[in-house]
C-alpha positions in Angstrom: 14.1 26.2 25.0 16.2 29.0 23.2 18.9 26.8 23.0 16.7 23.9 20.8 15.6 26.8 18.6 19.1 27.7 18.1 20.3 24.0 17.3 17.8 23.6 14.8 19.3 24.9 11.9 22.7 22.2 12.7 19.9 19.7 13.4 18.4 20.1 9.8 21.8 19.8 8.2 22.8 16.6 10.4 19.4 15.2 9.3 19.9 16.1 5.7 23.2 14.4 5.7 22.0 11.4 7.7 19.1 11.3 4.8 21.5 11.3 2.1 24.0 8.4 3.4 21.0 6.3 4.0 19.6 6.8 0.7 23.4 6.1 -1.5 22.4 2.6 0.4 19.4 2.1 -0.7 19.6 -1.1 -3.8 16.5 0.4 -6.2 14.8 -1.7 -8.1 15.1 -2.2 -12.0 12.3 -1.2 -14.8 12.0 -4.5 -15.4 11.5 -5.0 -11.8 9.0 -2.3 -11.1 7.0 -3.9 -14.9 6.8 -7.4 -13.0 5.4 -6.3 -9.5 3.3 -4.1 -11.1 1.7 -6.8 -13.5 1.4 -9.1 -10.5 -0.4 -6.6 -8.2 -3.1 -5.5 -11.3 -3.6 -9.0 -11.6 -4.1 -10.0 -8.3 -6.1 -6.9 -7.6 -8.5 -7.8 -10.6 -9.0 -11.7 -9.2 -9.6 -10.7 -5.8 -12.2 -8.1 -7.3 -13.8 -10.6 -9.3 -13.7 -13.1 -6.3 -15.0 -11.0 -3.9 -17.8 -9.9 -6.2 -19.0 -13.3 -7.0 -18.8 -14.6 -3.6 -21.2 -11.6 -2.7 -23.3 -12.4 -5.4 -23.9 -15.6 -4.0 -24.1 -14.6 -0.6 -26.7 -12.3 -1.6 -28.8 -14.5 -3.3 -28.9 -17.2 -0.7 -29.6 -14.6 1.9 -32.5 -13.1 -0.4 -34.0 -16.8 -0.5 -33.6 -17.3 2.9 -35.8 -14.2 3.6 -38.4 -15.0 0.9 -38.3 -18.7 2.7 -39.6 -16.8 5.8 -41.8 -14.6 4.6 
């Protein structure tokens, strides 16, 4: 046990390193990248919403009839 708590500092650095070649290899994306993905995932956040509120709307209305049906 004293002996992980001693190779912890050489641990961190070895990490740190190992972190910092991994990331020079990383390919980031451009701005113009990052505008385009962005656009798409507002918009396709905004048509499920509006989906997914009018197919409850329906839902809820057919469901409400069907209980009035019964009543």
């Amino acid at each position: 046990m004293l002996e992980s708590v001693k190779d912890a500092p050489r641990n961190f650095i070895n990490f740190y390193g190992d972190v910092k070649t991994e990331l020079k290899k990383v390919t980031w994306p451009t701005k113009k990248e990052v505008y385009g993905t962005t656009v798409v995932v507002i918009v396709t956040v905004f048509f499920f919403g509006f989906y997914l509120a009018l197919v409850d709307l329906i839902l809820s209305y057919g469901v409400t009839h069907v209980f009035n049906f019964f009543k």
